[in-house]
C-alpha positions as CSV (number, residue, x, y, z in Angstrom):
1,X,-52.7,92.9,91.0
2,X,-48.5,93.4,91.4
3,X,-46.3,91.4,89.4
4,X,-42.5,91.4,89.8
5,X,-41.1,90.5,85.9
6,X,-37.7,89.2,87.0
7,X,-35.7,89.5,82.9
8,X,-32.1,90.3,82.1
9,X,-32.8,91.4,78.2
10,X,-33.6,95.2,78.6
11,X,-35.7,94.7,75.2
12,X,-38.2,92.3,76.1
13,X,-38.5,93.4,80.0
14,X,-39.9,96.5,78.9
15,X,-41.8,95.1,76.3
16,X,-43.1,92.5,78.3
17,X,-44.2,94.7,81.1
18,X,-45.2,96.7,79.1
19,X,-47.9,94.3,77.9
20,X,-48.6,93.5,81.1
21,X,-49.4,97.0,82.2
22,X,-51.8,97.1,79.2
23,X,-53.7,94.1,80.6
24,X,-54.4,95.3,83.7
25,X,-50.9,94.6,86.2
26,X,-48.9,96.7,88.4
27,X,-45.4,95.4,87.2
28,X,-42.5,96.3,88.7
29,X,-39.3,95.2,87.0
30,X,-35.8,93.5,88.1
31,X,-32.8,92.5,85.7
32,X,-30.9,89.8,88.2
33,X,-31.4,87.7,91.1
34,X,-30.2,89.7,93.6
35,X,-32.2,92.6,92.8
36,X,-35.1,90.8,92.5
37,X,-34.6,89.7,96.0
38,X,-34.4,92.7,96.9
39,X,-37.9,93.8,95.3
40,X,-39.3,90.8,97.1
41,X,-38.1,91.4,101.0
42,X,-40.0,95.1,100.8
43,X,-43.1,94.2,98.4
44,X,-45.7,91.4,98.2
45,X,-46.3,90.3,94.6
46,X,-49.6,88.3,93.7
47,X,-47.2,86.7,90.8
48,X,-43.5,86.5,89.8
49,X,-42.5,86.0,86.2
50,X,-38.9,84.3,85.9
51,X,-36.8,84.3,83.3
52,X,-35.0,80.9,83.5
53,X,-31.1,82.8,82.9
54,X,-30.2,85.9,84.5
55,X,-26.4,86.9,84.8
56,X,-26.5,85.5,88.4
57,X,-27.2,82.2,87.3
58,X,-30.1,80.0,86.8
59,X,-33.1,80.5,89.2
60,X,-34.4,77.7,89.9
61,X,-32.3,77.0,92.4
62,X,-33.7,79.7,94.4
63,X,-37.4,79.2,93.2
64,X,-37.0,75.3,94.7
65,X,-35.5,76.8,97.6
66,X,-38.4,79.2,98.2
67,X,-40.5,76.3,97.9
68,X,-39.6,74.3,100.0
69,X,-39.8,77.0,102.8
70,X,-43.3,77.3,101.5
71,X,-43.0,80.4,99.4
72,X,-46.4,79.9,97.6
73,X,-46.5,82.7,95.3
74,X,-47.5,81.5,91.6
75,X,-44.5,82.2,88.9
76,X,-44.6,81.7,85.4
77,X,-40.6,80.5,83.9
78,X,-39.5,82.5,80.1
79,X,-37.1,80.9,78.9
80,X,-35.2,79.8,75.6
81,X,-34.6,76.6,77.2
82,X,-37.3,74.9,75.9
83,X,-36.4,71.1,75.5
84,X,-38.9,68.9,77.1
85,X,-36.1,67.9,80.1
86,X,-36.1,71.5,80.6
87,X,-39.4,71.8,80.7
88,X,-39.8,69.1,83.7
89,X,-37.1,70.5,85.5
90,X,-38.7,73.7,85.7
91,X,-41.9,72.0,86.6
92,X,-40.5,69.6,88.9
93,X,-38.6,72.5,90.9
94,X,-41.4,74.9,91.4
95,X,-42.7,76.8,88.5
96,X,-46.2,76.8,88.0
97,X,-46.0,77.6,84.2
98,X,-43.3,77.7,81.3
99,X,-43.4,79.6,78.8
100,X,-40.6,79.3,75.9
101,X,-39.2,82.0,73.6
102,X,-40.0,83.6,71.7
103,X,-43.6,84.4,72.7
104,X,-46.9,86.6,71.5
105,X,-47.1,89.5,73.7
106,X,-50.7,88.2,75.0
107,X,-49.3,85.2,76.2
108,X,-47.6,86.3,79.4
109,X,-50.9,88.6,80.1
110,X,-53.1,85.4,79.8
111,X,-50.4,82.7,81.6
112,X,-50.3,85.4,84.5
113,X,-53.8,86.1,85.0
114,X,-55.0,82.5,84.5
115,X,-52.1,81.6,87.6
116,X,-53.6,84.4,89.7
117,X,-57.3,83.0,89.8
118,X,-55.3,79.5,91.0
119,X,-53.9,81.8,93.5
120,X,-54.2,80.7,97.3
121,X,-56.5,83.7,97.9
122,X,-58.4,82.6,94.7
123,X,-60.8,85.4,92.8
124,X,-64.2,84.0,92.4
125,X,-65.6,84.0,88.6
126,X,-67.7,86.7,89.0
127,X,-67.2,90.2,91.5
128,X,-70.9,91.8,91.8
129,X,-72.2,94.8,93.8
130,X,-75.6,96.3,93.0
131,X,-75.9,95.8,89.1
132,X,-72.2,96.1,88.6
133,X,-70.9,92.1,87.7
134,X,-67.1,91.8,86.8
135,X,-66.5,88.5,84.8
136,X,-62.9,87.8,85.7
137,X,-62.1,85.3,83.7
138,X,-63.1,87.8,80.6
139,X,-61.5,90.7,81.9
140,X,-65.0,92.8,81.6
141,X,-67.2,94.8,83.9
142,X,-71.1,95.4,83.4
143,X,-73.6,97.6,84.6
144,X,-77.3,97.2,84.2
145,X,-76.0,94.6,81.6
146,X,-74.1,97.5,79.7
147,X,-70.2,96.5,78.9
148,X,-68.2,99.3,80.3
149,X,-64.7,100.8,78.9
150,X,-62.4,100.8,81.8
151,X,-58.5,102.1,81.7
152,X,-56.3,99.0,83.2
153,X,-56.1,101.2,86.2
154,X,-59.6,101.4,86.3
155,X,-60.2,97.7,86.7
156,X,-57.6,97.3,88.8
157,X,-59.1,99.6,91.8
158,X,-62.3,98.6,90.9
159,X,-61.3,95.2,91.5
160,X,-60.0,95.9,94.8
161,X,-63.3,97.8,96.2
162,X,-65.5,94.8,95.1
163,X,-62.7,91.8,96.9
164,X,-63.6,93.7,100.1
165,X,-67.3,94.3,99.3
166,X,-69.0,97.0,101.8
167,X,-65.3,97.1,104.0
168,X,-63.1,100.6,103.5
169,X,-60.4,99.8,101.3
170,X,-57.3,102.8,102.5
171,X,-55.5,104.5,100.4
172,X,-52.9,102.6,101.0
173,X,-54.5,99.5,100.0
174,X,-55.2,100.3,96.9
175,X,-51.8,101.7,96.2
176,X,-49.9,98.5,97.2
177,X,-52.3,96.5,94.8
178,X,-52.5,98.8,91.7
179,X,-49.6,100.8,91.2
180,X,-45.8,99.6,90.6
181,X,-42.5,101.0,91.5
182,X,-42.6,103.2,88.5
183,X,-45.3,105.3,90.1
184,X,-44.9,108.1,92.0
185,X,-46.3,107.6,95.9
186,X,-47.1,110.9,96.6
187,X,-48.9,111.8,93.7
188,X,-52.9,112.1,93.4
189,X,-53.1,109.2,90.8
190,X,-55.1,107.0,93.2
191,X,-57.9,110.0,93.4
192,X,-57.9,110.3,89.5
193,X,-58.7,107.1,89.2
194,X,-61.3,106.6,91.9
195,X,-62.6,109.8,89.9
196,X,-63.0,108.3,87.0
197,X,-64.5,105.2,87.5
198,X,-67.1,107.2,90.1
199,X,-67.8,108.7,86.4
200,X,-67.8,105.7,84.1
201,X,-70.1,104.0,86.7
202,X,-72.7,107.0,87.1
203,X,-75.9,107.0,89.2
204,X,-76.8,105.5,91.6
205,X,-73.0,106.5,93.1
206,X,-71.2,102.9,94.2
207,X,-67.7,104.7,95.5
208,X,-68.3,106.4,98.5
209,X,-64.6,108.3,99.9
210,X,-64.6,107.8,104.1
211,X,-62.5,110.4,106.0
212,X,-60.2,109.6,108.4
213,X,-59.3,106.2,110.8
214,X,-60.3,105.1,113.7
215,X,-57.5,105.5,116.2
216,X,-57.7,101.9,117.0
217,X,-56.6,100.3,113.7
218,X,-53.5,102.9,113.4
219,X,-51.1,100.2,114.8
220,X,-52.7,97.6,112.0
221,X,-51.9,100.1,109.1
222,X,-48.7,101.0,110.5
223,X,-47.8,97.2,110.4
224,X,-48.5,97.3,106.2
225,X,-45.5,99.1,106.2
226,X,-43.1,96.8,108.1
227,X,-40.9,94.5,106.2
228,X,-39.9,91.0,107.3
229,X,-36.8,92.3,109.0
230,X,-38.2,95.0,110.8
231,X,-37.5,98.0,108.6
232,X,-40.1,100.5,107.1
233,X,-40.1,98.6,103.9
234,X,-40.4,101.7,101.9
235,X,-36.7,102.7,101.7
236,X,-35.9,100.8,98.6
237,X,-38.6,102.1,96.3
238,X,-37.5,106.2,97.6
239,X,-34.2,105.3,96.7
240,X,-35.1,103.8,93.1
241,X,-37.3,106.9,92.4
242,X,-34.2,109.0,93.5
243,X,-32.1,106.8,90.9
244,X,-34.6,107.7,88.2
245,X,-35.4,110.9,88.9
246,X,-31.0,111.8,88.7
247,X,-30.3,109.5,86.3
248,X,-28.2,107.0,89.0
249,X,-27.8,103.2,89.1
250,X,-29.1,101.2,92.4
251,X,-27.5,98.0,93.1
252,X,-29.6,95.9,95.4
253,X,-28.4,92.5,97.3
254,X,-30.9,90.9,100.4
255,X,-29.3,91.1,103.7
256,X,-29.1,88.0,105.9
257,X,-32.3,88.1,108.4
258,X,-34.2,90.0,106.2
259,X,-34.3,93.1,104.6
260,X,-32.0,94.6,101.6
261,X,-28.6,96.8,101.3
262,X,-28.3,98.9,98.3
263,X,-25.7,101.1,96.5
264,X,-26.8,104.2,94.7
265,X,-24.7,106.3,92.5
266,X,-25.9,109.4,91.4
267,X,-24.4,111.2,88.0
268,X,-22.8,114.3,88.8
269,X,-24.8,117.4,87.8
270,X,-22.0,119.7,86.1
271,X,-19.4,118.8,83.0
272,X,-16.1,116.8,84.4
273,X,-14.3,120.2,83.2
274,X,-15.8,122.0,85.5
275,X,-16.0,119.8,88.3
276,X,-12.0,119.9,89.1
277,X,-9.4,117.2,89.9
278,X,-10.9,116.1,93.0
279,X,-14.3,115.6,92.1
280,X,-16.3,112.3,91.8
281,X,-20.2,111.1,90.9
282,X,-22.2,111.0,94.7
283,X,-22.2,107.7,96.1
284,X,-24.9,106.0,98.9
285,X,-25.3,103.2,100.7
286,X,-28.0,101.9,103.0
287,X,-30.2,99.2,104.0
288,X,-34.0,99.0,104.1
């Protein structure tokens, strides 16, 4: 499952994600509003965890908004505002949980994946296949009645294969659902995982790898990459890789009709002494 941790405090956004990644969650990560917005016209998110006050403002403004166009996605509020008037409001204006700070690092994990099984697509209790039973409410997965050790990774892709039972889940698929932006696309993580889970779960082999697509359900695949306002979709999360691959910063605002426009500066790659008088750090705009 992908969660979008929207948290201005550096400190507890990596911590927090942090723990989430150990339970489990794709997380990808967003200091402000607007680059959260951003993150949310080019990805879909199972659940988005707020923090109440980010240095664009308060955002529950925008959460009621979302609401009331029938954004349905479940969000959890963290905030220090914790009075029981703020608590309401929070309630009252969309948030399906709230959460006060300071917090147990658990809590977030548990608050998150109790508001994903209320999810519109709702999980059922129990994923089975064969002898292979995933209690999702505990978190575990059995074989033959045996508890089995899996990686968060693990679970999560395992996961995915028993939602869509004996249907070929792509490549693409299982990307989208169990990796975050901080993973690199091109990179043979999915087929290490599928590797080892084909191990953990032995014989009789349950994970069967299908070549190729039918020519017919191109166009249907093709769509998974199409954003709301008709670009690929998949130009933001190039360009943040490029950001942390050189060390840059990416601003990132939505554009009106859909879609996002960002700004990346790139740090120059040779000492300002050597550089010369009319030198300067690379600068990039562009919309996605």
């Amino acid at each position: 499952m992908r969660v979008l941790l929207v948290e201005d405090d550096e400190d507890l956004r990596e911590v927090t994600a942090a723990g989430l990644r150990g339970g489990g969650f794709a997380v990808d990560c967003a200091a402000d509003g607007p680059e959260a917005d951003g993150l949310l016209h080019v990805n879909a998110y199972d659940c988005v965890v707020l923090d109440r006050m980010v240095p664009s403002g308060d955002t529950l403004a925008p959460l009621e908004a979302g609401r009331r166009a029938g954004w349905s996605v479940p969000v959890p509020c963290l905030t220090a505002l914790d009075s029981l008037d703020e608590r309401v409001r929070g309630l009252e204006s969309g948030a399906d949980d709230y959460l006060a700070k300071p917090f147990a690092m658990r809590e977030p994990v548990l608050r998150v994946r109790g508001l994903s099984r209320r999810a519109p697509v709702r999980l059922p209790s129990f994923l089975c296949c064969a002898d292979v039973v995933m209690d999702v409410a505990r978190h575990e997965v059995r074989r033959g009645g045996v508890l089995m050790s899996l990686s968060p990774k693990e679970y999560a892709v395992l996961q995915q294969l028993l939602v869509h039972g004996e249907a070929v889940v792509t490549r693409t698929g299982l990307l989208e659902h169990c990796r975050d932006e901080m993973a690199d696309p091109v990179s043979n993580v999915v087929d290490a995982v599928v590797a080892g889970l084909r191990r953990k779960l032995g014989s009789p082999a349950l994970v069967h790898t299908v070549r190729g697509v039918d020519p017919a359900r191109l166009p249907e695949l093709t769509e998974r990459f199409r954003s709301p306002g008709g670009g690929t979709g998949i130009g933001l999360s190039l360009v943040r890789r490029v950001a942390e691959a050189h060390r840059g910063t990416l601003a990132v605002r939505p554009r009106p009709g859909g879609g996002a426009e960002f700004v990346l500066r790139l740090a120059p790659t040779r000492p300002r002494r050597e550089r010369g008088a009319g030198s300067h750090d690379s600068l990039m705009t562009g919309r996605s």
